[in-house]
N, C-alpha and C positions, 0 to 999 in steps of 0.2 A: 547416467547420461540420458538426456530427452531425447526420444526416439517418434516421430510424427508416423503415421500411417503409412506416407507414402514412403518415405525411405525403408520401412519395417517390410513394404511391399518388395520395393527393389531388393532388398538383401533376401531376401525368401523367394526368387524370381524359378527358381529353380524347380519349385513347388506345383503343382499342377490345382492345388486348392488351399490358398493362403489364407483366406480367413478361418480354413480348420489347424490350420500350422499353428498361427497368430493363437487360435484358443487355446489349443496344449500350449504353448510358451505358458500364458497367462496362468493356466493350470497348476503347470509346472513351476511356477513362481523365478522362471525367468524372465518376464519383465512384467512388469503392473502398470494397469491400466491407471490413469491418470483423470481423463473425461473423454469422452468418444476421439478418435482419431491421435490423442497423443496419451506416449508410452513413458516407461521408466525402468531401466536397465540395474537405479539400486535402490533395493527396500528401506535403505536407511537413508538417504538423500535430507539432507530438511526439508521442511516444506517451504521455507521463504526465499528459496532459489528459484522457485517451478512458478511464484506467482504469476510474474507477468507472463509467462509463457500458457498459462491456462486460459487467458481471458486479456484479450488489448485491440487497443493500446490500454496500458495501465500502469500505476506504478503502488507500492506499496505505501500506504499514507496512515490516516485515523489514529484511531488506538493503536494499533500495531506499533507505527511509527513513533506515537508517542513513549510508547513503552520502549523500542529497541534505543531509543537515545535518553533513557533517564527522567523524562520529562514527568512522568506518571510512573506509580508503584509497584501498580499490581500488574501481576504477569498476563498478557492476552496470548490465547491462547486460538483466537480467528485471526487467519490473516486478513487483516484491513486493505481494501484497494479502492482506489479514485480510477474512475475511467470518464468517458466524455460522449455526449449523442448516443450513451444507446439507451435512455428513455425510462428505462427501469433497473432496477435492482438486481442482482445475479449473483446465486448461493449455489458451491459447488463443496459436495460431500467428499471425501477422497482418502484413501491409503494413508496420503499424507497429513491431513489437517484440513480446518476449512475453509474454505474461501471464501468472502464476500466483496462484493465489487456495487460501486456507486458513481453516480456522475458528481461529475463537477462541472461549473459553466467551462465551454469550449475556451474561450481566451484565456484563463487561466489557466487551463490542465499544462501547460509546456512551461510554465515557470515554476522555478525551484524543483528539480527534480536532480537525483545523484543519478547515473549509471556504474554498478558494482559489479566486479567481476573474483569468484572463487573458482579457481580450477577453470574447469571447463561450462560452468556456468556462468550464466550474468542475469543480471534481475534489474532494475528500477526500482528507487525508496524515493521518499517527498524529503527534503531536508526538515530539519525539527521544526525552521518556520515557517515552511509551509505545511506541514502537518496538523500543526495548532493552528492555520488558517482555516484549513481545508475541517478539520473536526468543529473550529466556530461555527462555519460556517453551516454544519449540518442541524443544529440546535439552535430552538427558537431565539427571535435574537432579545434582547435586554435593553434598559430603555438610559442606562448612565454607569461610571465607572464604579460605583459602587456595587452595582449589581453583576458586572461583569469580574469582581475581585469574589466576590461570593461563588459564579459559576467555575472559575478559573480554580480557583482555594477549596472551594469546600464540595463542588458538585464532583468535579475534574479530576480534586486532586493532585494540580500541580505544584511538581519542587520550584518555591520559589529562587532558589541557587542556580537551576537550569536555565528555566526564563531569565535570570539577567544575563545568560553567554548570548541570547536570542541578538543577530543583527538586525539595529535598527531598520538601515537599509534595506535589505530584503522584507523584513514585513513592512516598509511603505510603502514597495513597488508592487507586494502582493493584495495589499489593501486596496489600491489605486485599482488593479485589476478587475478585484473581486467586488465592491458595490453592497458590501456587506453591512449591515451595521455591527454585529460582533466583529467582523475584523479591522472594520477602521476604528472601535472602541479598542479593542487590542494595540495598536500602535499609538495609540493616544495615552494609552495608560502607561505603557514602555518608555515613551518620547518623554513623560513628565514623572514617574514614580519610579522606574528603574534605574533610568539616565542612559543615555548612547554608548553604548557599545562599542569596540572596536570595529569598526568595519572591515 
């Protein structure tokens, strides 16, 4: 269970000096420390629950994303985050795993996002097309479909079986968004080499 500072406060009210409380817990390995101000009540928790809760708005995207939906092979092992306006890059060490967090342009970050909820968590993921938007979009861009079949295939890595479930529709509407040229190579190569999708 996330446990934020202040609630940790309030439950411990009783205490005359709660930050020496708060460190025996932490000592005591009843709850871990997460990043300053927020907590974690179980050592075993995954870490892809606690993302967005460490750092947001944010949702789980990049590599991460790619990998938890099949799209790419190899296991990542950093949780991947898109976030928006905050200017720079943000790497958090942790109990759990690691975090890394990136912008993406502001009109974009609210399209294609899932909200998941296990138990008594809930996180934010990028759905797979906007994952593979959002990861085009961080790599230099390419200058024709050929060369975007080489980044996708051979840099990437991507199962081509996966990329044909990709809906058309959603990567138009994220292309349109994003101003990219890898991602409007990306729906162009979809629209004519894949073929349309269910929607």
């Amino acid at each position: 269970m996330i446990i934020t500072n202040d609630i940790l406060k309030t439950k411990l009210e009783k205490y005359s000096n709660k930050n020496n409380k708060i460190s025996r817990e932490i000592k005591n390995g009843k709850i871990i420390k997460i990043v300053k101000g927020l907590y974690e009540t179980n050592p075993n928790t995954a870490g892809y629950l606690l993302a967005s809760s460490i750092y947001g708005p944010s949702y789980l995207s990049f590599e991460y994303a790619l990998y938890y939906y099949g799209l790419i092979p190899e296991k990542v092992l950093v949780y991947t985050n898109a976030t928006f306006d905050k200017k720079k890059k943000k790497k958090y060490d942790t109990h759990f795993g690691t975090y890394l967090y990136r912008d993406v342009p502001k009109n974009v970050y609210p399209l294609g996002i899932k909200l998941l909820e296990e138990g008594e968590y809930s996180y934010q993921i990028a759905t797979p097309e906007k994952a593979l938007c959002d990861k085009l979009y961080t790599l230099n861009p390419v200058q024709n479909i050929s060369q975007l079949e080489n980044l996708l295939f051979d840099d990437l890595r991507i199962d081509i079986d996966e990329l044909k479930k990709l809906k058309l529709q959603d990567i138009e509407e994220i292309s349109k968004a994003y101003h990219s040229t890898n991602v409007s190579l990306l729906y162009k190569y979809i629209m004519r080499k894949v073929g349309k999708n269910n929607e």
